[in-house]
N, C-alpha and C positions, 0 to 999 in steps of 0.2 A: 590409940584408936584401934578399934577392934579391923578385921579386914573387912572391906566393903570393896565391893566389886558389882556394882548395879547402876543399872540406867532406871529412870523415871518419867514417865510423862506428866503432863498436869498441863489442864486449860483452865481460864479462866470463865466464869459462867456468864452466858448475856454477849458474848465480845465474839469474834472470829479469831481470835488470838491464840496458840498452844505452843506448849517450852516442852525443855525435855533437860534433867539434871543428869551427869552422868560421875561420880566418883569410883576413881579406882586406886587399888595401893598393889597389893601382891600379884594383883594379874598384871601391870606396869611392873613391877620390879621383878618377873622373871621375863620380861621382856627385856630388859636394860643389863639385867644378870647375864644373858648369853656373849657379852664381847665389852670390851672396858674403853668405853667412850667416855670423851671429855664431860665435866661435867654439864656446859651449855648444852652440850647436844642431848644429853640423859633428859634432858629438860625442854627442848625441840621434840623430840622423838616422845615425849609423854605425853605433848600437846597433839600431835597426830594420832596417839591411839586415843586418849577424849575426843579428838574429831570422827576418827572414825565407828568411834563407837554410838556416837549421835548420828551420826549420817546412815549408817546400818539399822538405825530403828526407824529409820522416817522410808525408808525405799524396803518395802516391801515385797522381796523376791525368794525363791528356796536358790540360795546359793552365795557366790562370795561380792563382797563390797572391798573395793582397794583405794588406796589415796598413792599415789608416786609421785614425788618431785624430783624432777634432773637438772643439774644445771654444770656452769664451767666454772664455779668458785671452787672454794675449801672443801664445802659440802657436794658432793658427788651425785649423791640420790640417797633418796629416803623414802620407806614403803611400808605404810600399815595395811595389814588385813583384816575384815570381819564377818564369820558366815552366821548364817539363820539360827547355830545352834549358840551363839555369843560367841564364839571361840574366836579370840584376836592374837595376834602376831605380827611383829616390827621389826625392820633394821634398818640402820643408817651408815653408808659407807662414806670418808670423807678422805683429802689429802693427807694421810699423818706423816707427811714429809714437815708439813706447816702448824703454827698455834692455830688451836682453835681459837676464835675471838670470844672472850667474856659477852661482850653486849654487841650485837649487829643484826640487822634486820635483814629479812627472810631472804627479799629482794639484793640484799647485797652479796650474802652466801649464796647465790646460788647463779651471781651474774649473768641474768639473762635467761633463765631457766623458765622450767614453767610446770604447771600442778595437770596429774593424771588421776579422774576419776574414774573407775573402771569398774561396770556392773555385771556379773558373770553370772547368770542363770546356770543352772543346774541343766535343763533342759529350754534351750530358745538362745535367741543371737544374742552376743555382748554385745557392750555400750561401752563407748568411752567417750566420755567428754574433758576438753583438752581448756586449760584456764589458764592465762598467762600473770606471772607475776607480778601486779601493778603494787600492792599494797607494800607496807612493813612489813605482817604478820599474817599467818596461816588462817588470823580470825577473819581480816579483808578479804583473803582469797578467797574463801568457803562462802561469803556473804552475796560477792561478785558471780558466784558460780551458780550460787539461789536467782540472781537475779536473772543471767541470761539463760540457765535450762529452764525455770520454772515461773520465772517472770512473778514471784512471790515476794517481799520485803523480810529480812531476816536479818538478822543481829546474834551472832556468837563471840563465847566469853570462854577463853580457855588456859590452861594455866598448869603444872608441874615443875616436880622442884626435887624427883630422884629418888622422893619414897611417894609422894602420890600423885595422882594428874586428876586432875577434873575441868568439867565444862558445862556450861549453861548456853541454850538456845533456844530463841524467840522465835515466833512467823505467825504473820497474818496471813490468815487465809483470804481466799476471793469472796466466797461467798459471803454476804452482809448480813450479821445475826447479832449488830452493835445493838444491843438496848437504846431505847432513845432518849437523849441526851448524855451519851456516852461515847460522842463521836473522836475524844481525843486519848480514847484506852491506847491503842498502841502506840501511840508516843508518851502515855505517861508509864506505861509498862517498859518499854524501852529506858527510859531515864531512870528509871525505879533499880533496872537492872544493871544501870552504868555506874550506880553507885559500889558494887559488889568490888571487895577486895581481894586479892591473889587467897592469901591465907583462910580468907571464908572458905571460898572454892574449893580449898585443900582439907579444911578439917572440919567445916558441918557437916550434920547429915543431911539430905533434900528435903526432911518437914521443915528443919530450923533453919535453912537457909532461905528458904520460902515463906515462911512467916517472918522472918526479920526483912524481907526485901517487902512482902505483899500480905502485911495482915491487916489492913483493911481493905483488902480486893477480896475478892467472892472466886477464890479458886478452889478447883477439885484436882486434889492428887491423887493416881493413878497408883496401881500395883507395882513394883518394880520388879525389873528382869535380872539376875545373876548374870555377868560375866566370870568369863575365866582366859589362861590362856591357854593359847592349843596349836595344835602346829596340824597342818596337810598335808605335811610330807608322809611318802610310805614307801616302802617297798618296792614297787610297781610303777609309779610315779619318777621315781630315781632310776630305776633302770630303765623307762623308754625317753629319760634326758640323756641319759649315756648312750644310748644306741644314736642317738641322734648328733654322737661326735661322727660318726664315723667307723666303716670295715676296717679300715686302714691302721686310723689313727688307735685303734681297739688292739690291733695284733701287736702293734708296735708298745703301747704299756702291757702287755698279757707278757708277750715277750721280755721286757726289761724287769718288771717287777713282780709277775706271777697272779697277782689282784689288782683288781680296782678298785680304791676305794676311794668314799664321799662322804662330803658330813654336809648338811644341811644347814644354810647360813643362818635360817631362823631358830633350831632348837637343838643345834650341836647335834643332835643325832646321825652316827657312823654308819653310811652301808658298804660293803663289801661284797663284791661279785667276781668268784671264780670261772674260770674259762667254762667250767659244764653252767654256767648259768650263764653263759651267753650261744652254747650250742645251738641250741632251739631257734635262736634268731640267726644267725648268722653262719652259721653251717659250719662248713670247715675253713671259712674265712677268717671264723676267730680262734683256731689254732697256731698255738707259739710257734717261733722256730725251731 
């Protein structure tokens, strides 16, 4: 398979119904490349960046889309990101005192936990809306989260497997623009799409997945968007995290090790900050001994 890293929309014509296909291969796998996770979770963590990479074209804002799960299992937390320009980024921290489990559901990794979506404008106030783990799978929770923020009916299909992740998602809209005599489209589009297998998801592309699901429906495929991955971190970012330890705690590594340095959980990238790059902040409170 060549690389494919795009999202897709498509409505169907006559119906209030629209989906959105997203397959990824190399912007996933240099996500998964930055730390050597068991293989289940390579596979967890590919389903959240297909989530988030569909949840990111549907919420329409200049700035970042996040998903985080916390809980008190194996699995720790877990956190995709996606901004306006495609650029996504993941990680997943778990017990590695303990096996990862081959097969267990969302709800059991993460005992008791619960899913953070977090909309972060560029300019205007965040948004978080907070969803508790009731389902098995990531695909429940995200459905449950349509239900109660946007009171919309939705159905998500997602799937990865350590070289690619992909996802398909349904929604009816509110507004009624059903053709008539066509009042049972979204449950027969629904069932059309429950037919869909892991392996489809992973290696069509979204015309031939879409015409083997729905070529006798009347749909219109949209242009599709490039993803990639990208990281946020910078410079400037990293250093007003660091100031944010501490005067104190600052003199005291300046003193023991002469630098500071940082690497970035998401994209290994190393900063390092000597004491004259922290003068300007902290005066001569960030002088060694």
């Amino acid at each position: 398979m060549n690389n494919i890293n795009e999202i897709q929309r498509f409505s169907f014509d006559n119906t209030n119904v629209r989906g959105e296909r997203v397959l990824l291969n190399d912007a996933y796998q240099s996500i998964i490349a930055r730390k050597s996770y068991p293989k289940p979770l390579e596979s967890l963590l590919g389903e959240f960046v297909a989530a988030i990479a569909l949840l990111r074209d549907i919420v329409k804002i200049d700035g970042v889309l996040s998903i985080q799960c916390k809980g008190n299992g194996v699995l720790q937390t877990l956190m995709t990101e996606c901004d306006e320009r495609q650029n996504l980024r993941g990680i997943a921290q778990w017990d590695e005192t303990q096996a990862f489990p081959e097969t267990v559901s969302l709800k059991e990794l993460l005992e008791g936990g619960y899913l953070v979506i977090t909309i972060t404008p560029r300019n205007g106030q965040r948004y978080q809306g907070i969803v508790e783990i009731v389902g098995d799978t990531l695909s429940e929770c995200l459905e449950q989260y349509f239900m109660q923020s946007e009171q919309l009916p939705s159905r998500v299909w997602l799937a990865a497997n350590g070289a690619q992740a992909g996802g398909l998602f349904l929604q009816r809209l509110p507004a009624e623009q059903a053709k008539e005599g066509d009042e049972d489209a979204w449950e027969r589009f629904v069932h059309l799409a429950s037919t869909v297998k892991d392996e489809e998801l992973l290696e069509l592309d979204t015309a031939t997945l879409l015409h083997r699901l729905y070529h006798e429906e009347e749909l219109r495929l949209y242009d599709g968007k490039t993803m990639q991955f990208g990281c946020s971190c910078t410079r400037q970012r990293t250093l007003s995290a660091i100031l944010s330890m501490g005067a104190e705690e600052l003199r005291e590594i300046l003193s023991e090790q002469g630098v500071i340095k940082t690497e970035c959980q998401f994209c290994a990238e190393t900063y390092e900050f000597q004491k004259e790059d922290l003068d300007d902040y902290l005066g001569d409170q960030a002088q060694t001994h």
